[in-house]
C-alpha positions in Angstrom: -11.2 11.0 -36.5 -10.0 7.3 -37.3 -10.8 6.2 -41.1 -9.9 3.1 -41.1 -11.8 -0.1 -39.1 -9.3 -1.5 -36.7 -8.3 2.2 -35.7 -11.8 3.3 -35.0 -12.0 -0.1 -32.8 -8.7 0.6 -31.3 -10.1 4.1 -30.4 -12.9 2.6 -28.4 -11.0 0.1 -26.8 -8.9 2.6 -25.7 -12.0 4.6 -24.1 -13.0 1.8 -22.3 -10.0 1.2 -20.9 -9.1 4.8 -20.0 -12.7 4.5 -18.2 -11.8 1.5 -16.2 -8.5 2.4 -15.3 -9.5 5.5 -14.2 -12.2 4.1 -12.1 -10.1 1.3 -10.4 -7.3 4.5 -9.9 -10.1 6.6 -8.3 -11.3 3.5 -5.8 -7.7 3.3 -5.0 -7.3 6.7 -3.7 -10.1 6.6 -1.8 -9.4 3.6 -0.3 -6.0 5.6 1.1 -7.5 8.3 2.3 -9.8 6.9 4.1 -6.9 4.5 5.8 -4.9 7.6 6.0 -8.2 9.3 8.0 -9.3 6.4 10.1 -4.9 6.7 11.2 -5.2 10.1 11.5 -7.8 10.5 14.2 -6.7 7.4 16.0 -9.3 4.8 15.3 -6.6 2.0 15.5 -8.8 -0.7 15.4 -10.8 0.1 12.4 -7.3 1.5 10.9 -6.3 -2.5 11.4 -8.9 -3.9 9.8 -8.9 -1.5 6.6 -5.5 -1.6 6.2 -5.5 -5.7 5.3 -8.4 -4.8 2.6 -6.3 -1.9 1.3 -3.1 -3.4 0.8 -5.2 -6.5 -1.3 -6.3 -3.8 -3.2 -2.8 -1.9 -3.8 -2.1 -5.5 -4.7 -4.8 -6.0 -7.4 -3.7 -2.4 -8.4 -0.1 -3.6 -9.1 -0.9 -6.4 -11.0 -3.4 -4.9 -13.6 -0.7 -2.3 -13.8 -2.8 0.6 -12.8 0.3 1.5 -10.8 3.9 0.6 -10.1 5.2 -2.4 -8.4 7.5 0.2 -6.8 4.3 2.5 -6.0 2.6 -0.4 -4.5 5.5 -1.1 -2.2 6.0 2.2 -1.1 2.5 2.8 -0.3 2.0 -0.2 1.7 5.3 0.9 3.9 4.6 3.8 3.9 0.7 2.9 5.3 2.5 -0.2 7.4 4.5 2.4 9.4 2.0 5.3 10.0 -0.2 2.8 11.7 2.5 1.1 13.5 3.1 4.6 14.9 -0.6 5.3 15.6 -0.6 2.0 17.5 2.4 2.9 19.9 
């Protein structure tokens, strides 16, 4: 364990943050899989009106760096042509 002060707070910064990024990362995920789901089964309309909310959250993802600029790109094409497909 830490001995010093500023590495015993640096430790529980870091648990805090671990916490918190693994919480926004979890919310994320879910978020896709249910997009992913709603595509899959051919709920169009409802796929529509998630995908706007989940691709604001890929945003806020991408800029707290939770994950990649890249990774945020890809998954919103990715998602932008499954349900472009779904809607044809």
């Amino acid at each position: 364990m830490a001995n010093h002060k500023h590495t015993l707070k640096a430790h529980k910064q870091n648990l805090v943050r671990r916490a918190r990024n693994r919480a926004l990362r979890t919310r994320l995920r879910g978020a896709l899989k249910s997009l992913r789901s709603s595509i899959d089964q051919g709920d169009v309309t409802g796929a529509r009106s998630a995908f706007s909310g989940t691709v604001s959250l890929i945003d806020r993802m991408s800029a707290k760096g939770i994950i990649h600029d890249n990774t945020a790109a890809r998954y919103k094409s990715r998602l932008a042509r499954r349900l472009a497909a779904a809607a044809e």
